[in-house]
LORO-645267 format. One line per field, with one value per residue (C-alpha): residue in three letters; x, y, z. Coordinates in pm, 1 decimal. Example, Ala and Ser with C-alpha at 12.3 -4.5 7.8 and 13.67 -1.06 7.14 Angstrom:
LORO-645267
code	[ALA; SER] .
X	[1230.0; 1367.0] .
Y	[-450.0; -106.0] .
Z	[780.0; 714.0] .
end
This chain:
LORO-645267
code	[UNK; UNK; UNK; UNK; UNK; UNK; UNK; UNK; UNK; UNK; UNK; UNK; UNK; UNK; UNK; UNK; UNK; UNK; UNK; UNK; UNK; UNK; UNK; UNK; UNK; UNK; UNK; UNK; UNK; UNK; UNK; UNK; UNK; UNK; UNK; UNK; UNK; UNK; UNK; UNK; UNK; UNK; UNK; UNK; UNK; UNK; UNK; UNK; UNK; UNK; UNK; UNK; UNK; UNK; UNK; UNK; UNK; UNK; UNK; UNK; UNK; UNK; UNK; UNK; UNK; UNK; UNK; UNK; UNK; UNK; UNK; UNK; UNK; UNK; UNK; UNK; UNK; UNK; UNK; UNK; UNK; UNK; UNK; UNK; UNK; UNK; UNK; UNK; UNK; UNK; UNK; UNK; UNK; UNK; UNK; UNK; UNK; UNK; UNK; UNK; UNK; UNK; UNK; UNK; UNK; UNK; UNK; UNK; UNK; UNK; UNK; UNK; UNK; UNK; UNK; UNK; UNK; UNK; UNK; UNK; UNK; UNK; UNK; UNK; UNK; UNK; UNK; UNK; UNK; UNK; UNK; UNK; UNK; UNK; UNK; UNK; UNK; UNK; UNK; UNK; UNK; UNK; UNK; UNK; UNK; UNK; UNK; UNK; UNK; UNK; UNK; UNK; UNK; UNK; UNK; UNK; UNK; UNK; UNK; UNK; UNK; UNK; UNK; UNK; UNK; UNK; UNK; UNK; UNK; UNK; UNK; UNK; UNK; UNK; UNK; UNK; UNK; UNK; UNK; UNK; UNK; UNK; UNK; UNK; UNK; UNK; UNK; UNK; UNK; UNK; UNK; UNK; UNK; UNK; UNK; UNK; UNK; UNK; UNK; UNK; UNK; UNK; UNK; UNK; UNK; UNK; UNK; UNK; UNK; UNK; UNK; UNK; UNK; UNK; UNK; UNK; UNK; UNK; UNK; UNK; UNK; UNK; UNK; UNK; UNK; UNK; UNK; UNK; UNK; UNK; UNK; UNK; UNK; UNK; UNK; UNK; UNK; UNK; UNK; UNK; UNK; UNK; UNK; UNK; UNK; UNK; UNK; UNK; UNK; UNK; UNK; UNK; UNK; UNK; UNK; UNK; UNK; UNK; UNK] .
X	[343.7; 421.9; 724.3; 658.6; 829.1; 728.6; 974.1; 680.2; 611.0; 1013.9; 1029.8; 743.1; 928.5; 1210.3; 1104.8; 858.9; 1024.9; 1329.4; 1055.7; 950.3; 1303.4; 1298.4; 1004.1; 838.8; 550.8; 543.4; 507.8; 151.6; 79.5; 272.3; 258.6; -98.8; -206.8; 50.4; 7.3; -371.1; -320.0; -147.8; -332.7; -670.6; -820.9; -720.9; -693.9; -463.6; -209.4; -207.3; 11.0; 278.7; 310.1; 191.7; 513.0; 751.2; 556.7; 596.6; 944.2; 1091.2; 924.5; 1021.8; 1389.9; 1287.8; 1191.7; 1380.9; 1657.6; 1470.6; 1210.5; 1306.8; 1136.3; 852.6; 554.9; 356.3; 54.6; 31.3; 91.3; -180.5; -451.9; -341.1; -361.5; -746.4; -914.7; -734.8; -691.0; -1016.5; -1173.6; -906.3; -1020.3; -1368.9; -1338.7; -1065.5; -1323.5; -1596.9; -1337.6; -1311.0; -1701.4; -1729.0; -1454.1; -1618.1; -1965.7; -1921.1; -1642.0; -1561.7; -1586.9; -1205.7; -1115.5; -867.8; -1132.2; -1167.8; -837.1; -721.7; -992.7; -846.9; -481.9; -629.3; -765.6; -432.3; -226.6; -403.4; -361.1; -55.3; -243.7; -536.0; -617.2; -928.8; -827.4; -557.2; -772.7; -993.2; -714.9; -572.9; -922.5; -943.8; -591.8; -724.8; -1006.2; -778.8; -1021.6; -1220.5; -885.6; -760.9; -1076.4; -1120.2; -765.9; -888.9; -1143.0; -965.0; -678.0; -890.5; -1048.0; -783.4; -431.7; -408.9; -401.5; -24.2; -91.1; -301.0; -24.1; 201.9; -7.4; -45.2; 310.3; 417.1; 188.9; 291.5; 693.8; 865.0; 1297.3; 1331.9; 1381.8; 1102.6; 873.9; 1022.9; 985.0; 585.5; 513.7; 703.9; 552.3; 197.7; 232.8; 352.4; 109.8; -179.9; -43.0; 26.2; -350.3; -434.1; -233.6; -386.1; -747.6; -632.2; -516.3; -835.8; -1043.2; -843.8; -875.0; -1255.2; -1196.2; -1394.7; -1655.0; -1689.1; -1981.7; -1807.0; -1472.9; -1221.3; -871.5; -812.2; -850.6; -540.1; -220.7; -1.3; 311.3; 652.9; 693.0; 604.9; 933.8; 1137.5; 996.8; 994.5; 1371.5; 1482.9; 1246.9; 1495.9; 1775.9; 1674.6; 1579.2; 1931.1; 2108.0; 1883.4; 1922.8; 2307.3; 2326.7; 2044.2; 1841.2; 2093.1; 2117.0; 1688.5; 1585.3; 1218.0; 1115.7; 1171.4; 1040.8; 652.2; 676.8; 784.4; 500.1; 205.1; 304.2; 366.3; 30.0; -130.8; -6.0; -68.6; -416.7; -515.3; -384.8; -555.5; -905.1; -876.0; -744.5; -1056.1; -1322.5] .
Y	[-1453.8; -1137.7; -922.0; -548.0; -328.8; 47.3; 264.4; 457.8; 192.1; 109.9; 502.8; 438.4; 121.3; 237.9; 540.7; 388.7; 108.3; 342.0; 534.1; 181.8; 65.1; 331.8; 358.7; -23.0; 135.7; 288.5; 60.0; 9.2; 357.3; 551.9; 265.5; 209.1; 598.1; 640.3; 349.8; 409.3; 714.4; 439.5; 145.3; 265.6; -64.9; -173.5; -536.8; -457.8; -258.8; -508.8; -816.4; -550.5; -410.6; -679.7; -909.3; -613.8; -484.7; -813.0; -927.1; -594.2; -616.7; -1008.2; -834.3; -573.0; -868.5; -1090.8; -813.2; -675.6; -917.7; -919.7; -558.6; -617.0; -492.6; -831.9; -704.8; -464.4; -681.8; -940.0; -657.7; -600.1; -1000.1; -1017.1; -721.1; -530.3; -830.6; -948.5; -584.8; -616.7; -932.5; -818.7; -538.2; -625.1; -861.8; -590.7; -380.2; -702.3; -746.1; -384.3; -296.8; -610.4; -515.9; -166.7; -177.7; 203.1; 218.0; 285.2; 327.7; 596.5; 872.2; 704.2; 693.5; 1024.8; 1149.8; 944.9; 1096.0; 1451.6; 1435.8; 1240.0; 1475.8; 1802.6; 1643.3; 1888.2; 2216.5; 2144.5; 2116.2; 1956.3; 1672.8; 1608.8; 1595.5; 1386.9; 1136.5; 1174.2; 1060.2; 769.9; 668.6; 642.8; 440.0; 179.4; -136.6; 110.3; 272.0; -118.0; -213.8; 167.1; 84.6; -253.1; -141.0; 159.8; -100.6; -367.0; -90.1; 167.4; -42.7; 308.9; 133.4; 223.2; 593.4; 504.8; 208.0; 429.8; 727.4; 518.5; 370.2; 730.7; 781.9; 512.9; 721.2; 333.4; 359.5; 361.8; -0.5; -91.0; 130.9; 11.9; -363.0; -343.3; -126.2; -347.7; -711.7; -521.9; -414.8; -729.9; -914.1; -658.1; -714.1; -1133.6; -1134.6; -928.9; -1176.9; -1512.7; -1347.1; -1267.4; -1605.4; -1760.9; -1605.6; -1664.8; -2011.3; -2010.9; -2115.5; -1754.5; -1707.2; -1333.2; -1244.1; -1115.5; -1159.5; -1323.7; -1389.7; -1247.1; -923.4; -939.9; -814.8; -1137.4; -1127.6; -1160.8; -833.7; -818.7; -1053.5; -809.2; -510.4; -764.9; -777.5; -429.6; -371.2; -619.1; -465.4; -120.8; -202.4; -337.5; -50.7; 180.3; -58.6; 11.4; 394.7; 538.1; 387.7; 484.2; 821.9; 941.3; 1253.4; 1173.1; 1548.6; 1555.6; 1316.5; 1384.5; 1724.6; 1549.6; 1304.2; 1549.7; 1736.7; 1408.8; 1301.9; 1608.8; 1615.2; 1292.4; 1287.1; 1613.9; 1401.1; 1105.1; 1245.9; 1487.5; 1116.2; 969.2; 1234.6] .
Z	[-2074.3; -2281.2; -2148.8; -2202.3; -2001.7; -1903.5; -1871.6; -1662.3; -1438.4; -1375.9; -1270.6; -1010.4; -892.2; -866.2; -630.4; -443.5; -354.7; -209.4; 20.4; 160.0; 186.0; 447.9; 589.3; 524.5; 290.8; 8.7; -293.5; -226.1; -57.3; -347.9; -607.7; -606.1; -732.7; -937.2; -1157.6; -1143.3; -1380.3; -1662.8; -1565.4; -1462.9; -1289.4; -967.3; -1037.1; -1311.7; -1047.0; -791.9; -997.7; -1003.9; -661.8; -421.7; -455.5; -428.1; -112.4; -4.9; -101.0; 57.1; 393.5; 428.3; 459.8; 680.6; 837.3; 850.9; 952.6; 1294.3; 1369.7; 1740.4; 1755.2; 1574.7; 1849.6; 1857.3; 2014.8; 1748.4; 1486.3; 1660.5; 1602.7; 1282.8; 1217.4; 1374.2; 1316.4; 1011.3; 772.2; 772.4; 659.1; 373.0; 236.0; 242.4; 106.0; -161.8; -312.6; -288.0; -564.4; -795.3; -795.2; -905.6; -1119.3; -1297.6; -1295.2; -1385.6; -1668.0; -1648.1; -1292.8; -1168.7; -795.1; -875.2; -758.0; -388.9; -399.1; -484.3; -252.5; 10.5; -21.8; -13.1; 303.3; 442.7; 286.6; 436.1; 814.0; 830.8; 738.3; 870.9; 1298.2; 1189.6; 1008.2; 1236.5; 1533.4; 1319.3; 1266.0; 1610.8; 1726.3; 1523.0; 1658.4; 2009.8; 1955.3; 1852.6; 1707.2; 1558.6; 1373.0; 1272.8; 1134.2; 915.0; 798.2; 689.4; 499.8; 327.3; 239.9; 79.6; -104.2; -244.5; -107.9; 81.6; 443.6; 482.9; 542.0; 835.6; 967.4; 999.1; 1135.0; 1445.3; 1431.4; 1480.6; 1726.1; 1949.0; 1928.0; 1868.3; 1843.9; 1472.9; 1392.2; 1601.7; 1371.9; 1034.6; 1109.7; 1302.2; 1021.8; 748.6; 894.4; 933.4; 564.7; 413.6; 583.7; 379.3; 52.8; 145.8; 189.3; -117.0; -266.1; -115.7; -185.6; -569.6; -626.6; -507.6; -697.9; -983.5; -969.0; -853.6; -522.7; -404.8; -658.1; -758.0; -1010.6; -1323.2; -1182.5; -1454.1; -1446.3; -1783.6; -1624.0; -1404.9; -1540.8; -1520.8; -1724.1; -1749.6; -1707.2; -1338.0; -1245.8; -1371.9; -1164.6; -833.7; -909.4; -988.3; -669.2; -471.3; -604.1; -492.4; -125.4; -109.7; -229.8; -25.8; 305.0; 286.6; 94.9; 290.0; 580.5; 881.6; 730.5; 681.9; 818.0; 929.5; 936.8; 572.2; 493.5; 657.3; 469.4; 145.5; 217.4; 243.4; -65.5; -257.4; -167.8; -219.1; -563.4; -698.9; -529.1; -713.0; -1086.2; -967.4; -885.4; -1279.5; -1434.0; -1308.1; -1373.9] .
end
């Protein structure tokens, strides 16, 4: 497995892996779009973020499990995760079929509208209605996950909404989040080795390398110096601002990368 690092890709790691120290997304959420502009195909982001994603919130974890919200995380097992899968494969069938066809304007699309919730009534009555028909909401975020590993914006929409103490958010959002990007994983690996048959689907196309170990460790490293330098000390108002602009931003490069 070749090693070649990117200094590009440590720089995204390295930030978006502090934001879900914090908050229990980010690496996926953030991640995803931001590696789309180097990497351009989906399949060839995911080998780098999932394990992070996953590695980070198995501390979160295994740190606060007693508050994880269980029949939240029950709907997010049974009606999210299946949506995911589905739709995950749906992305490898077409990024294989049509060779030029990158996700990275669904995505970018996506983050707009997410991003504009705090400027606009509309869409935040739009979202705010979504959140209160709640199997209708899990399965949407389901879908939107499998297809542009954007889900997290929506998990914690109605984590927020539900006003949990602070642990009690990190950890239901952290477990709900791992378990996306464990699935992505699982549904990856499978059709890598054939056990779900995708038409044009080949493991060549996946970025596997040696590369990716390294990331999944400096991605370690950060949560732990975040965990102890920052997460008793996060101001969440900040943060939501920092998040729409961020989003705003990197949706708008996104969508003109793609076009």
């Amino acid at each position: 497995m070749p090693l070649d690092i990117s200094i590009y890709t440590l720089i995204v790691i390295i930030v978006t892996a502090t934001v879900q120290s914090v908050f229990g997304v980010g690496v996926l959420l953030f991640g995803t779009p931001l590696l789309l502009l180097q990497y351009e195909k989906l399949t060839l982001v995911l080998p780098i973020v999932l394990p992070i994603s996953i590695a980070i919130n198995i501390f979160q974890v295994l740190k606060h499990y007693k508050y994880i919200d269980t029949g939240f995380y029950k709907k997010i097992l049974f009606i999210t995760i299946p949506f995911v899968i589905v739709f995950l494969a749906l992305v490898l069938f077409l990024e294989a079929k049509f060779k030029h066809l990158g996700i990275g304007v669904f995505v970018g699309l996506f983050m707009l509208f997410v991003a504009l919730k705090s400027y606009s009534g509309k869409i935040e009555r739009i979202l705010k209605a979504f959140v209160k028909y709640e199997k209708t909401f899990f399965v949407v975020m389901g879908i939107i996950h499998g297809l542009t590993n954007l889900g997290g914006s929506l998990l914690t929409a109605i984590a927020h909404e539900k006003n949990y103490p602070k642990d009690t958010t990190r950890v239901t959002v952290g477990v709900s989040y791992g378990t996306f990007a464990l699935f992505q994983m699982l549904t990856l690996l499978l059709a890598v080795v054939g056990i779900i048959s995708i038409p044009g689907f080949a493991a060549e196309s996946m970025n596997i390398s040696f590369s990716n170990v390294i990331y999944l460790i400096i991605g370690v490293v950060v949560f732990l110096l975040t965990e102890k330098l920052l997460y008793t000390n996060i101001d969440n108002e900040k943060y939501n601002k920092i998040f729409g602009i961020f989003l705003f931003v990197s949706g708008i490069l996104l969508i003109i990368k793609s076009l």
